[in-house]
TORMIGU-787587 format. One record per residue (C-alpha): x, y, z. Coordinates in steps of 0.5 Angstrom, whole numbers, plus 2048, in hexadecimal, padded with zeros to 3 digits. Layout:
// TORMIGU-787587
XYZ;...
This chain:
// TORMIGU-787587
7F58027DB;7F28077D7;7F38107DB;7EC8127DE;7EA8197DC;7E481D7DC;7DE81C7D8;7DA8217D3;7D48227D8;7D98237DE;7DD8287DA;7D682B7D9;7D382B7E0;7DA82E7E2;7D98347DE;7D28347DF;7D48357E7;7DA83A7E5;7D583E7E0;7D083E7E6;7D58407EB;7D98467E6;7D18487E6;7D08487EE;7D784C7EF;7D58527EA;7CE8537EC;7D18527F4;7D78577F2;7D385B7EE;7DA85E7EA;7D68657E7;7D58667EE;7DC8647F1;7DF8697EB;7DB86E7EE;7DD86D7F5;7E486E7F3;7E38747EF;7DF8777F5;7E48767FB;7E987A7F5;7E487F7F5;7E487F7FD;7EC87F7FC;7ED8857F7;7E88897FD;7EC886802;7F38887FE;7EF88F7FC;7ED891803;7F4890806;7F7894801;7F389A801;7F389B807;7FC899807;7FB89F801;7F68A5806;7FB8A380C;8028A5809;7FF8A9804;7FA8AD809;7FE8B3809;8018B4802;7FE8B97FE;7FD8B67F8;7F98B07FC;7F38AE7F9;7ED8A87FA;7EA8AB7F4;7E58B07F2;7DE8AE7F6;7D98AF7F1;7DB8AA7EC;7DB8A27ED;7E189E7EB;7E08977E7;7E58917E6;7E38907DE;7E78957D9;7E48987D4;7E78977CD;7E589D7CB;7EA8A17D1;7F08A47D1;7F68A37D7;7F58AB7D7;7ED8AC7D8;7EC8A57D9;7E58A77DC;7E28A57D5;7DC8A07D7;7D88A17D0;7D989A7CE;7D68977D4;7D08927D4;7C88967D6;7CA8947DD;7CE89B7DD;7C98A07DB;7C98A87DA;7CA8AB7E0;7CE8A77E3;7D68AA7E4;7DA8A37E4;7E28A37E2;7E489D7DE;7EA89D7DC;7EE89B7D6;7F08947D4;7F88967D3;7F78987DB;7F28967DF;7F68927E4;7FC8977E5;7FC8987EC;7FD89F7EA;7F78A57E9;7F78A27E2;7F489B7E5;7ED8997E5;7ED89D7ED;7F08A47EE;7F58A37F3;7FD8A37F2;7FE89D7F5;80589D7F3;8068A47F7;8068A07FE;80D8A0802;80E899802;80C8987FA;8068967F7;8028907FB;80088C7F4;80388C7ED;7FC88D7E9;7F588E7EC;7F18887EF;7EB8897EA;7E58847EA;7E687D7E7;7E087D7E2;7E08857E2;7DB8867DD;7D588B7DD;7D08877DA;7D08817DF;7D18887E5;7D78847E7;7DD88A7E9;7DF88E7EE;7DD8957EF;7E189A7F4;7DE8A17F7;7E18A77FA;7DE8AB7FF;7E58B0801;7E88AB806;7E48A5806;7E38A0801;7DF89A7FF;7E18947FA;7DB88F7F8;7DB8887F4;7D58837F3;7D587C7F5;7D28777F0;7D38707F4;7CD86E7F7;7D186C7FE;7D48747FE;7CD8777FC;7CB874802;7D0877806;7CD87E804;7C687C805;7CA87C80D;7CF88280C;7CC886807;7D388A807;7D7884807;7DA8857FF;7DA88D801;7E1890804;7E3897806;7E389C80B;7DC89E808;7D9897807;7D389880A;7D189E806;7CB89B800;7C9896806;7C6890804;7C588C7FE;7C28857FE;7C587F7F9;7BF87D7F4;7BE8767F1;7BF8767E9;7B88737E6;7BA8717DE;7B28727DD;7B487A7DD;7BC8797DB;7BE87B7E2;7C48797E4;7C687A7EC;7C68817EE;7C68867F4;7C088B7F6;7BF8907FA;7BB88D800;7B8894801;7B58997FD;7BA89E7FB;7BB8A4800;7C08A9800;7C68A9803;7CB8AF805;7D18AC800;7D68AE805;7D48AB80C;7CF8A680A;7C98A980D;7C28A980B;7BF8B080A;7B88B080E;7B68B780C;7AE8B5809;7AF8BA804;7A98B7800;7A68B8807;7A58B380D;79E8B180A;7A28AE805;7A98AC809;7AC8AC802;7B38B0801;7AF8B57FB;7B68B47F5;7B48BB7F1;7AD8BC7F0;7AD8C47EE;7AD8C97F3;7AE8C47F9;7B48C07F8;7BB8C27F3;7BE8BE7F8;7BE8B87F5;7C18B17F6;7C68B27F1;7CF8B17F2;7CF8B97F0;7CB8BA7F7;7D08B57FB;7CA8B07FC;7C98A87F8;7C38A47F9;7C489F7FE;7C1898802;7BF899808;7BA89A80D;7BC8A0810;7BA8A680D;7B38A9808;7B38A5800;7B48A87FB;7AE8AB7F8;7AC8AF7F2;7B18AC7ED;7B08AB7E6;7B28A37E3;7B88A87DF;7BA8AB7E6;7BA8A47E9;7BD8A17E4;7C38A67E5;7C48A67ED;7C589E7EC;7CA89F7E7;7CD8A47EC;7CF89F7F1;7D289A7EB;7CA8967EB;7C48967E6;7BD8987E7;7BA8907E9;7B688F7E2;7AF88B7E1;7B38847E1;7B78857E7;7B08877EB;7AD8807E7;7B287B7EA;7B187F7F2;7AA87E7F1;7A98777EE;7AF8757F3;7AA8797F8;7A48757F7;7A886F7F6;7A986F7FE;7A386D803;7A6872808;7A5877805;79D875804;79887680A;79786F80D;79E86D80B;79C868804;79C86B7FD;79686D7F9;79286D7FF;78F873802;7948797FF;79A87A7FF;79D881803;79B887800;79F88D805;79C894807;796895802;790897805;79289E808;79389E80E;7968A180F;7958A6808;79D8A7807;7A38A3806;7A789F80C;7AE89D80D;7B089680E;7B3894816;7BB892816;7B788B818;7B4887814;7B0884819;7AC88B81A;7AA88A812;7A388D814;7A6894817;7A389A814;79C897812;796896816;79888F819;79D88D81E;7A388E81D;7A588781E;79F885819;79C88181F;79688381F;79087F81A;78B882815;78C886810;793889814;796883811;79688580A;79A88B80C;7A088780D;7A688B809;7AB886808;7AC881803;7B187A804;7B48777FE;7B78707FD;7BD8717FF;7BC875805;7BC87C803;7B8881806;7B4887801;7B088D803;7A988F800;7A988C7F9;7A288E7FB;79F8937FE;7A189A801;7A589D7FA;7A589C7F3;7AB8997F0;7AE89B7E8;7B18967E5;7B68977DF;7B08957D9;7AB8997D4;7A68977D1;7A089B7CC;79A89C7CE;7978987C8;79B8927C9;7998917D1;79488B7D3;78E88B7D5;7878877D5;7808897D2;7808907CF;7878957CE;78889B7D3;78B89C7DA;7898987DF;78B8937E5;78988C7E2;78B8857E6;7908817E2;78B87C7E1;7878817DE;78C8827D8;78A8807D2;7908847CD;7978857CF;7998897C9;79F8887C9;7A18857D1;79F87F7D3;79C87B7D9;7A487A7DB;7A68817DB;7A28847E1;79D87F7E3;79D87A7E9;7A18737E9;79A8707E8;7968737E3;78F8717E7;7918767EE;78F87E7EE;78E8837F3;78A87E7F8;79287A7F8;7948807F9;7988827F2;7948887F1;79288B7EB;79488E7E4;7938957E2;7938967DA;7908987D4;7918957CE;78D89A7C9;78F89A7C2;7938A07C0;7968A17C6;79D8A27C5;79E8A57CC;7A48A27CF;7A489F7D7;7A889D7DC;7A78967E0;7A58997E7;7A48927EC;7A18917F3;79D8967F4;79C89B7F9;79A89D801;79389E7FE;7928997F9;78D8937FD;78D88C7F8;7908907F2;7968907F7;79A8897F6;7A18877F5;79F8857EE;79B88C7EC;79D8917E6;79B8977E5;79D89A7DE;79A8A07DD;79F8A57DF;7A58A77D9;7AD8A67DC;7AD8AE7DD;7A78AD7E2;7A78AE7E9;7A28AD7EF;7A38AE7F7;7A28A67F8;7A78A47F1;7AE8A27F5;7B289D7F1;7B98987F3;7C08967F0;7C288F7EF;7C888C7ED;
């Protein structure tokens, strides 16, 4: 009797169902994701650990003398700099663009970085607590690199504090799109309010980010409270950040302040592309560049809420407060609901006609919620360009010309500020380009998006205006931070 075994087609088709079912079990645990999953619950774990100790370190140490949380003008970050040494050990000179000039970080050296003693990565002598010191090494970020904005950021502010991480994991970020302090710990841990995770987009080499859902205002460092006085004026209701003669109180650590999200307290207005760029590194971030403001909007106008009659590319996508009334910038509301406050609609944006294009708010795909990336305040982004080497259709020189009308690009391209779809301009709501073009013009500019209170049409999530140089300010020009 001769022993019964498997053909070759049915070893075949054996494989062939393994195969399909190896296939179905990578694309249903998704493993990149669960990897991130993981680091991201060791990330709340380190804040969890962080904050227990901190506050274990202010209870026992309070009353010594030599007790310390840090200096409040500086922001301390989980990634040592080679260049460091455990004596000064605030040497950042070799970190990535993310840490620019004007910014006071305080990284340590790679020998000592997760001593739990002041020659650590934070300025607390953990070894000093009675009971002894709640770790052996300082928790760090699982991935703590600056380039992928993955590490953690500690603040003091006197007696309080505040600990930072950032989530990468698709099911974590939508925790934070809940909770937006869900990856912030400490007794100040509300103090730069909130920020908004941001779906990556490969188009734009975008990986996962946060953004500050509010254009920036200026917070007291100390107790967290937006400043109110309109010192640009209550017909513009922005905080004036130095114009000459009228405000040497500017946001800056030095006066005690940090630019900050939320909804509560006048934006930051007359601030130059440099000065913004400064006051995000103050707060561990970057000025949002022209990419990051590319993949909100594309994600934006991807989205059919955010489209007058609910369906993309038909009628206009929401272009905010533009059409000046009232002539000044306005605040957001606490609630997102009232995403019409301070324009000429109702507040709950439930009127019809022309009110409608005033809504304010922007929702992306994963559920996050953006305030004004059209209208009501020009926005710096991080990139210059020369005058000669920006876009324009027919002949050269400044003018507003809709995106359909370009016909050069000089050395941008459709991508780099135009809409998802190259047909849509200002009657989709997508607004205007600003720009020259003329040969010789050697001039450079910033990248100003959105438009402004008084901008009409020209106004729109897509709108770049580049005409004004990284030293320039205006009392319609704000900017926001994103991470």
């Amino acid at each position: 009797m001769l022993d019964k075994g498997f053909t070759l087609i049915e070893l075949l088709v054996v494989i062939a169902i393994i195969a399909i079912l190896a296939v179905v079990v990578v694309l249903t645990l998704n493993p990149a994701q669960l990897l991130a999953q993981s680091r991201d619950a060791n990330r709340l774990s380190d804040l969890a650990t962080l904050n227990s100790a901190i506050n274990l370190y202010t209870t026992d140490q309070g009353g010594a003398s030599n007790f310390s949380l840090g200096t409040s003008s500086v922001t301390y970050v989980s990634i040592p700099d080679p260049n460091a040494t455990s004596t000064a050990g605030t040497d950042c000179s070799l970190m990535s663009g993310n840490f620019l000039a004007g910014g006071s970080f305080h990284c340590a050296a790679s020998s000592t970085y997760r001593n739990a003693s002041t020659t650590g990565w934070l300025p607390i002598n953990f070894n000093s607590i009675s009971a002894g010191s709640p770790f052996g090494s300082l928790p760090v970020d699982p991935v703590n690199s600056t380039s992928s904005n993955f590490y953690y950021t500690y603040e003091s502010f006197g007696t309080t504090f505040r600990v930072t991480a950032v989530p990468e994991s698709q099911k974590y970020q939508a925790m934070l799109v809940q909770n937006p302090l869900a990856f912030t710990v400490g007794s100040a841990a509300n103090l730069t309010g909130a920020w908004v995770p941001v779906p990556g987009n490969s188009t734009f080499g975008t990986g996962n980010f946060m953004v500050m859902k509010y254009d920036a205002s200026c917070v007291n460092r100390t107790t967290g409270v937006g400043l109110t006085s309109p010192l640009d004026g209550t017909a513009v209701n922005g905080y004036n950040n130095g114009g000459a003669g009228v405000n040497t109180n500017n946001c800056s650590q030095a006066n005690g302040y940090a630019p900050a999200s939320i909804a509560t307290g006048y934006p930051i207005v007359d601030v130059s592309q440099t000065q913004a760029a400064s006051y995000c590194a103050s707060i561990g971030a970057h000025l949002m560049t022209n990419a990051e403001w590319q993949t909100i909007a594309w994600n934006a106008e991807g989205q059919g809420s955010n489209w007058y009659g609910g369906t993309v590319g038909t009628n206009y996508v929401y272009s905010g407060h533009n059409d000046n009334i009232p002539a000044n910038a306005s605040l957001p509301s606490t609630s997102d609901s009232q995403n019409c406050v301070g324009t000429d609609g109702p507040s709950s944006c439930g009127g019809t006609g022309s009110a409608n294009s005033q809504i304010r708010t922007l929702t992306l795909s994963n559920g996050s919620i953006v305030w004004d990336m059209a209208g009501n305040l020009w926005q710096w982004t991080s990139d210059t360009i020369q005058g000669q080497n920006e876009p324009y259709g027919g002949s050269p020189g400044f003018t507003w010309r809709q995106y359909t009308a370009i016909t050069n690009w000089g050395t941008m391209t459709q991508q780099t500020a135009g809409p998802l779809n190259n047909a849509w301009s200002s009657t989709q709501g997508m607004g205007e380009i600003y720009s020259d073009g003329t040969s010789g013009n050697t001039t450079v500019y910033g990248f100003l998006r959105g438009g402004g209170w008084g901008n009409g049409a020209n106004a729109g999530v897509e709108t770049l205006n580049l005409s004004l140089t990284p030293g320039g300010t205006n009392n319609s020009v704000g900017f926001r931070c994103a991470r």
